[in-house]
N, CA and C atoms as a LAMMPS dump frame, in Angstrom:
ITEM: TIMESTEP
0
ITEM: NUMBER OF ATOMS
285
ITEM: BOX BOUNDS ff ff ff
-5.0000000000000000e+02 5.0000000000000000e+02
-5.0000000000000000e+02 5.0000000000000000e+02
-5.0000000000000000e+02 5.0000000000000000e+02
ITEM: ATOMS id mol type element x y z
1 1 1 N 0.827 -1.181 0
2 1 2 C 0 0 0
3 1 3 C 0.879 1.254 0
4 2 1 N 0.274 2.281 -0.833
5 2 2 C 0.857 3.482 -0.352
6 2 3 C 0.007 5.19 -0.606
7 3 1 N 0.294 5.851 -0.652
8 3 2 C -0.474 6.947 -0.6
9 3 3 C 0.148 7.757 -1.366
10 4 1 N -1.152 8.62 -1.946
11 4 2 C -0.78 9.892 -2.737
12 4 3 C -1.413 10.774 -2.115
13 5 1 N -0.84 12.198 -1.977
14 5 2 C -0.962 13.156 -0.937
15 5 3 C -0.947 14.547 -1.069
16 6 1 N -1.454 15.74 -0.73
17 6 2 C -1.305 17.022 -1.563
18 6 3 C -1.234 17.825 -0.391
19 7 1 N -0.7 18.67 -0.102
20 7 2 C -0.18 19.729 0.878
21 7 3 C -0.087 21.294 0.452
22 8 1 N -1.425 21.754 1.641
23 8 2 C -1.192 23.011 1.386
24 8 3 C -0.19 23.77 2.047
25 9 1 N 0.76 24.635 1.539
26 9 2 C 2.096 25.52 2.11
27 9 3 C 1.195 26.751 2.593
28 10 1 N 2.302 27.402 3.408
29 10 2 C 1.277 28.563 4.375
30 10 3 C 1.811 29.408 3.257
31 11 1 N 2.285 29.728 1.984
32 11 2 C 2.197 30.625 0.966
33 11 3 C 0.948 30.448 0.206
34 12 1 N 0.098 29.369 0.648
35 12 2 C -1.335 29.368 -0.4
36 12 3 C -0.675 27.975 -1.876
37 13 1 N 0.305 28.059 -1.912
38 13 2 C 1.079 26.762 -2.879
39 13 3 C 0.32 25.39 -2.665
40 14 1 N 0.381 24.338 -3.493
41 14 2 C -0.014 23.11 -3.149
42 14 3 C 1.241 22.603 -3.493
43 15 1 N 1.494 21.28 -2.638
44 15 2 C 2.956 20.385 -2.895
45 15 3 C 1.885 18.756 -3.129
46 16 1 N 2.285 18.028 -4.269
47 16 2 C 1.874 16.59 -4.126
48 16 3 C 3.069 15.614 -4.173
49 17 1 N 2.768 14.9 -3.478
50 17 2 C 4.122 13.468 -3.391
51 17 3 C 2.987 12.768 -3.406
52 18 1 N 3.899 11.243 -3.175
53 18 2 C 3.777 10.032 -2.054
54 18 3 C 4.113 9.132 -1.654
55 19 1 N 4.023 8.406 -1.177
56 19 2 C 4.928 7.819 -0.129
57 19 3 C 4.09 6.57 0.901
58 20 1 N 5.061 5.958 1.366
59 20 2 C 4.436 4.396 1.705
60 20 3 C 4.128 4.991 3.175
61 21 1 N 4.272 5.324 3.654
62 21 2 C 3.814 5.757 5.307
63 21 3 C 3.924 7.48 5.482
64 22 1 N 2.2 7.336 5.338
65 22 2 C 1.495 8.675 5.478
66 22 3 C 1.98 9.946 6.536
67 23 1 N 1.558 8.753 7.721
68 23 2 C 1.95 9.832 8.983
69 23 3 C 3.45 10.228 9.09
70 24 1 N 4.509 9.272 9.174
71 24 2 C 5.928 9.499 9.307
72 24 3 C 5.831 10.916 7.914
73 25 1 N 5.522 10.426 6.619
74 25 2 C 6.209 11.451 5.599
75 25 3 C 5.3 13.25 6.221
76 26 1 N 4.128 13.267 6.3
77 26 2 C 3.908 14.124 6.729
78 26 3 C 4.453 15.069 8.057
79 27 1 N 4.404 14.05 9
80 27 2 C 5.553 14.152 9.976
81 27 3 C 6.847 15.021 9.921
82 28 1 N 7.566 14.473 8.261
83 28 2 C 8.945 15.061 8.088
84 28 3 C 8.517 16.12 7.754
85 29 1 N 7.602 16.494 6.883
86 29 2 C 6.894 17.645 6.11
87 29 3 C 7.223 18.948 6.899
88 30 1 N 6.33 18.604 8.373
89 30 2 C 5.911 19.493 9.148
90 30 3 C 6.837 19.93 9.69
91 31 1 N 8.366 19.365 9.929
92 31 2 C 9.114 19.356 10.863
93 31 3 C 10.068 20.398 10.147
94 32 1 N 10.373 20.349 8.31
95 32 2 C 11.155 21.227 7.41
96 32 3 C 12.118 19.917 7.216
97 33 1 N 11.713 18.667 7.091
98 33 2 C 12.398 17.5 7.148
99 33 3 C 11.635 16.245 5.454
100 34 1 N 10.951 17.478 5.107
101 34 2 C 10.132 16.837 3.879
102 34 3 C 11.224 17.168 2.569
103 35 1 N 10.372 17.672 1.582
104 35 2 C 10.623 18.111 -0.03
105 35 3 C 11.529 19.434 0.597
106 36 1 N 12.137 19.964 -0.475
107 36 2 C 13.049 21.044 -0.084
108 36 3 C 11.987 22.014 -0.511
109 37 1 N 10.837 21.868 -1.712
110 37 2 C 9.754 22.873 -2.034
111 37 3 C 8.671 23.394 -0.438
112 38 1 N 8.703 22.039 0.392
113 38 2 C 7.786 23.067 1.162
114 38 3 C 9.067 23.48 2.675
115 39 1 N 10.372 23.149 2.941
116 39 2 C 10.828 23.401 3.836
117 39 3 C 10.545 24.811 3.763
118 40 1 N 10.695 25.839 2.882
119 40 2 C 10.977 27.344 3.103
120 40 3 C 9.658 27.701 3.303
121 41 1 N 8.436 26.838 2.997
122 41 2 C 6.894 26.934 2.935
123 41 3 C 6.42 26.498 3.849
124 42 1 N 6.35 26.362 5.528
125 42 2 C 6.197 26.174 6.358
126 42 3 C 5.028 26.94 7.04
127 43 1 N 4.319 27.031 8.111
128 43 2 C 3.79 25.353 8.175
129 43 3 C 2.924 24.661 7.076
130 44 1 N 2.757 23.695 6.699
131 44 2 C 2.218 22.837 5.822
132 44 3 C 0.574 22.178 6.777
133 45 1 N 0.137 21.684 5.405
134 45 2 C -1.802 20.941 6.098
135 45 3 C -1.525 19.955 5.077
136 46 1 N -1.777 19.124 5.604
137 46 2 C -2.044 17.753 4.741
138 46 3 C -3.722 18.451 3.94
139 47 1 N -3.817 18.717 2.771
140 47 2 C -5.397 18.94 2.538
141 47 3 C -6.047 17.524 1.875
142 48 1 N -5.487 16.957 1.352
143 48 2 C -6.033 15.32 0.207
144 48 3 C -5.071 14.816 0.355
145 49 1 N -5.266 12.75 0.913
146 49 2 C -4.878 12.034 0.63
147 49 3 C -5.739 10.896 0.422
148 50 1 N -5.004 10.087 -0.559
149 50 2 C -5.593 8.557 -1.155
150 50 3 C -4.829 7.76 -0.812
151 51 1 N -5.243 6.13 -0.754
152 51 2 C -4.176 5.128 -0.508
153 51 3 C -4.28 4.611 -2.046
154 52 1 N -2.983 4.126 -2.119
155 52 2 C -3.476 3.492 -3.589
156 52 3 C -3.032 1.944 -3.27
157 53 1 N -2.949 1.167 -4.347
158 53 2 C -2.634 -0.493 -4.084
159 53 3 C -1.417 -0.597 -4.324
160 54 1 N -0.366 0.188 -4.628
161 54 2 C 1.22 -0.045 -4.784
162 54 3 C 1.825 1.535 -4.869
163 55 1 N 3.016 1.249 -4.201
164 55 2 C 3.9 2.604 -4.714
165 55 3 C 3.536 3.052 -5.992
166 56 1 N 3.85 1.792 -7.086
167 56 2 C 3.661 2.486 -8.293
168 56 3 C 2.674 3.212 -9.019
169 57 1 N 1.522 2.67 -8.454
170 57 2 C 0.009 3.514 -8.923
171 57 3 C 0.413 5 -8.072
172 58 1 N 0.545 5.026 -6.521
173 58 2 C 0.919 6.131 -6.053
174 58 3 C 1.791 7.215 -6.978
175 59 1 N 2.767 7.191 -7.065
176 59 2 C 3.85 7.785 -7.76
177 59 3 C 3.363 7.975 -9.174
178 60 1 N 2.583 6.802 -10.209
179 60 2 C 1.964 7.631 -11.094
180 60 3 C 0.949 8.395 -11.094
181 61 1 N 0.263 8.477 -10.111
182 61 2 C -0.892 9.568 -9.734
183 61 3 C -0.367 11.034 -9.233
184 62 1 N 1.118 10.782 -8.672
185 62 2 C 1.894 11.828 -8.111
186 62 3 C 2.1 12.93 -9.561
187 63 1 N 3.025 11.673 -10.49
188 63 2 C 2.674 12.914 -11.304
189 63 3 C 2.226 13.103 -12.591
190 64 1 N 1.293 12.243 -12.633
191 64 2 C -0.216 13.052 -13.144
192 64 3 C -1.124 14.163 -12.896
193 65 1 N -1.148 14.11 -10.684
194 65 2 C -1.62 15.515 -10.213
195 65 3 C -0.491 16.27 -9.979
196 66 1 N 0.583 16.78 -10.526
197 66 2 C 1.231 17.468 -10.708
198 66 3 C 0.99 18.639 -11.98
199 67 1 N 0.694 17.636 -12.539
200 67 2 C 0.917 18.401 -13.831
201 67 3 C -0.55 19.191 -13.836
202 68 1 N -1.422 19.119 -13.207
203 68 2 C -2.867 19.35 -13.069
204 68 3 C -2.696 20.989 -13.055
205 69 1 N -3.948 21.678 -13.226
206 69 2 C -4.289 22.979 -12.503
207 69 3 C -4.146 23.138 -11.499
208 70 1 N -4.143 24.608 -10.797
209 70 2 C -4.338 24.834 -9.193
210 70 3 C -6.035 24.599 -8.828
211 71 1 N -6.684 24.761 -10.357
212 71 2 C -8.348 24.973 -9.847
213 71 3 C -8.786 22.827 -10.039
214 72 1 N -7.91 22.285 -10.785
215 72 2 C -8.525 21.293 -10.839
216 72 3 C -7.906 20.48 -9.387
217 73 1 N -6.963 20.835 -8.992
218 73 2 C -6.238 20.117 -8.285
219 73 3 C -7.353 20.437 -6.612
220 74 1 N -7.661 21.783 -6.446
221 74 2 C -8.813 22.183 -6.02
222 74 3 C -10.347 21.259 -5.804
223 75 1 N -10.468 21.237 -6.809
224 75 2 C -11.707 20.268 -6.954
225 75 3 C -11.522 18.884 -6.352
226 76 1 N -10.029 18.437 -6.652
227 76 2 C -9.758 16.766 -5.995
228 76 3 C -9.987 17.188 -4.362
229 77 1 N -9.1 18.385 -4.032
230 77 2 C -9.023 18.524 -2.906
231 77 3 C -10.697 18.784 -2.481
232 78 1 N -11.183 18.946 -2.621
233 78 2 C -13.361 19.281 -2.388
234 78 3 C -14.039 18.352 -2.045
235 79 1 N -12.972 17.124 -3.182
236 79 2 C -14.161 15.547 -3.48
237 79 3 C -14.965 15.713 -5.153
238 80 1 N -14.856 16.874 -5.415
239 80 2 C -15.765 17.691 -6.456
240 80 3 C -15.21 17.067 -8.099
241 81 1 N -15.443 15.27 -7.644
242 81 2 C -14.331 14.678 -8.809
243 81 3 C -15.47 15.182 -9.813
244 82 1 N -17.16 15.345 -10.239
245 82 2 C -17.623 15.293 -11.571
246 82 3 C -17.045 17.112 -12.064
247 83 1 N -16.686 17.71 -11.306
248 83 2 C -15.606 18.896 -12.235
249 83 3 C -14.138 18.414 -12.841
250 84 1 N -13.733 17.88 -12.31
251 84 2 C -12.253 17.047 -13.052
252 84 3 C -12.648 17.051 -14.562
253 85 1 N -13.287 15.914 -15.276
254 85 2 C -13.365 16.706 -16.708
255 85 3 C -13.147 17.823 -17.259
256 86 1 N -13.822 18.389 -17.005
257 86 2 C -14.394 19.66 -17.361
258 86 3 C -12.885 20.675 -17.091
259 87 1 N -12.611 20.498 -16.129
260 87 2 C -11.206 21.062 -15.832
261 87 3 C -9.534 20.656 -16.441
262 88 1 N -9.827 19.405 -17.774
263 88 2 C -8.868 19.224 -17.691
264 88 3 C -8.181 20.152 -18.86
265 89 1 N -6.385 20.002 -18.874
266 89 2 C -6.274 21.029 -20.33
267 89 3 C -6.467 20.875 -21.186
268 90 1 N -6.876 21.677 -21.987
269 90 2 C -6.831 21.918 -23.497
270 90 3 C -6.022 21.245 -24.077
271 91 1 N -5.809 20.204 -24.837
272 91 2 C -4.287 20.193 -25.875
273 91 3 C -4.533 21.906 -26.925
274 92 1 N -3.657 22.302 -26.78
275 92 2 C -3.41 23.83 -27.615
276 92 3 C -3.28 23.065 -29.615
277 93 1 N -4.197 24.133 -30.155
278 93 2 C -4.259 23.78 -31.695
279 93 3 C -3.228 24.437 -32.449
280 94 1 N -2.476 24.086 -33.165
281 94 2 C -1.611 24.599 -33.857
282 94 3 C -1.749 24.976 -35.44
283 95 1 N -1.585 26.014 -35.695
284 95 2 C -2.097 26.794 -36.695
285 95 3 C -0.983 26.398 -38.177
């Protein structure tokens, strides 16, 4: 088992990882013992986490919601999954 996870920074930022043990990684998070992105972004909130069935589903969900919006990434964080569609990007048309 492991978890995918999204963290709000006290700059208003979101950070997503994840990681096989929730509480310990959050733990480091909080402490300035996490990602080097939220040490200077302190204090941190766990806002969304999922368990998934392997690291590897974890870690590809990591960054899949990476690459996301701040407004769609928003919506995961809500529960507000029937906006996810609707929110996802554009592929851009090339002329």
């Amino acid at each position: 088992m492991a978890w995918i996870y999204i963290l709000e920074c006290s700059d208003g930022s979101y950070y997503v990882g994840s990681t096989r043990d929730m509480e310990r990684r959050l733990w480091q998070h909080q402490r300035g013992e996490g990602a080097v992105y939220t040490r200077s972004r302190l204090p941190v909130r766990l806002a969304f986490a999922h368990q998934c069935e392997s690291p590897a589903e974890a870690f590809w969900l990591e960054k899949r919601i990476q690459k996301w919006s701040r407004a769609k990434r928003e919506a995961l964080i809500r529960g507000d999954f029937d906006a996810l569609p609707a929110l996802a990007k554009k592929p851009s048309r090339r002329k």
